[in-house]
N, C-alpha and C positions, 0 to 999 in steps of 0.2 A: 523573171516570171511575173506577169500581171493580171490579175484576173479582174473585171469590172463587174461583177455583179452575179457569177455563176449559175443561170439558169434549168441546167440541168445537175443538179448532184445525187449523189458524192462523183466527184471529180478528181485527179491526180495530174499534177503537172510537174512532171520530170526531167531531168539533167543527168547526162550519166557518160561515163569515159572506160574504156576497157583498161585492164591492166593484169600484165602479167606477173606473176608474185614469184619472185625468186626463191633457191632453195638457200637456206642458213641464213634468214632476215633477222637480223640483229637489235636492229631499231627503225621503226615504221612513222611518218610522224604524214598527218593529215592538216595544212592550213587554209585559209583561206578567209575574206574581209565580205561581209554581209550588210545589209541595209533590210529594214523591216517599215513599213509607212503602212495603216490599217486604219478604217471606218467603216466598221460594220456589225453587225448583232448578229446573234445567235450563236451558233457553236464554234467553238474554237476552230481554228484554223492548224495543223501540225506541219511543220518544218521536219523534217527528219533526215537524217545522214547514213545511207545501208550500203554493204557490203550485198549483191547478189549472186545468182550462178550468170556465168556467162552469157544464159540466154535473158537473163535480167526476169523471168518469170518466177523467181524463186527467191527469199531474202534469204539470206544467208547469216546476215548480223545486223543490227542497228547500231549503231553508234550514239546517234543523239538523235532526241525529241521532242521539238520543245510545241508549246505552244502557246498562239499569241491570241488574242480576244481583244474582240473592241477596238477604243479608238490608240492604238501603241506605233508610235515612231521611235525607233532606237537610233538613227542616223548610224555611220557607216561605224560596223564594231570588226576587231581581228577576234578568227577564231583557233584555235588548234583543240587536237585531240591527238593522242599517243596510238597508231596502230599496231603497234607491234606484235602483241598478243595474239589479236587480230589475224594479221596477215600471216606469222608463222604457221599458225593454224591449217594456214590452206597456198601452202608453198610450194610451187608449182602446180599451181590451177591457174590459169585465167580467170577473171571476177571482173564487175563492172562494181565500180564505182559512183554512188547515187547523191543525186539530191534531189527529196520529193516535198511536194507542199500538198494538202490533203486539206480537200474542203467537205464538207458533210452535209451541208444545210446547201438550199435553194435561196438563189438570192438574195444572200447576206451581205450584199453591197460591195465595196471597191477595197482590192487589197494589193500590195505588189511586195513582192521580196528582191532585190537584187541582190548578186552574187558576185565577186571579183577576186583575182588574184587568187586560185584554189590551184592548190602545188601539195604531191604527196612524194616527201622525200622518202626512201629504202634505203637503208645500209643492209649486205648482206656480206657474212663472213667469207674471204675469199676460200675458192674451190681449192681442195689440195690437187697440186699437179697428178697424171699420171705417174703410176711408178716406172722406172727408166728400164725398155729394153735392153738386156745384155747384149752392146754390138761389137765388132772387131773392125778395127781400124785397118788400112789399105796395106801397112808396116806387119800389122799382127798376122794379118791373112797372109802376106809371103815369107813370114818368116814361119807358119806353119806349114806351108806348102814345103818349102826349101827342106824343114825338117823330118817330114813326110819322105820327102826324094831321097835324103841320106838316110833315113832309117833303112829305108828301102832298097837301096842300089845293091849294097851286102849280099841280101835275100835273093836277090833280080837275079846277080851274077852267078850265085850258085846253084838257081835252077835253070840256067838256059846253059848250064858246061857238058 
């Protein structure tokens, strides 16, 4: 994301991935390698990390917020954040996944954030299987049947005498 000089603000330039949250999230982890290079005045500029509703009109959680001012190059830093809390929260929802940069002020000069390598691993507890219908094997059903005929044959022959 680079902005040269933002003439119209406040302005928002966003990055975002759908994801669907499993149910029994165990451990949720969010990473990914940033780069910040900024010369410009006035109001800060916010980096932020949100959790939305699917339709992405709605935040749902922030994660992180940071914000940068002025003249600040960080060159390329790793970052993580633990989601787990997070995502159990809303387990079995679809959610997008954001990343917004939020400029406030009118041309406040040249700024750019680059973004790389962003991976959000999920552990979820596996599902307990169904519980197992009671079935009768090929053997059990003729030797019920069979038992059936000899209980029967007795009955049979002394109502048709």
């Amino acid at each position: 994301m680079f902005d040269g000089g933002t003439p119209s603000a406040p302005v928002a330039y966003q990055l975002s991935q759908s994801v669907s949250v499993p149910s029994g999230v165990s451990a949720a982890t969010l990473s990914w390698s940033q780069s910040v290079v900024a010369s410009f005045s006035g109001a800060p500029r916010v980096l932020a990390v949100e959790i939305t509703n699917a339709a992405g009109d709605t935040i749902l959680d922030t994660i992180r917020s940071t914000d940068y001012l002025g003249s600040e190059s960080t060159g390329w830093t790793s970052e993580t954040e633990d989601l787990t809390a997070n995502l159990a929260a809303l387990e079995g929802q679809t959610v997008n996944l954001r990343f917004s940069v939020y400029i406030s002020e009118n041309w406040t000069g040249p700024a750019g954030l680059g973004l790389d390598s962003v991976s959000l691993d999920i552990t979820a507890a596996p599902q307990s299987p169904p519980a197992p219908v009671p079935t009768m094997s090929l053997y059990g059903l003729l030797a019920t049947a069979l038992g059936i005929i000899f209980l029967a044959t007795p009955r049979l022959r002394r109502h048709f005498k």
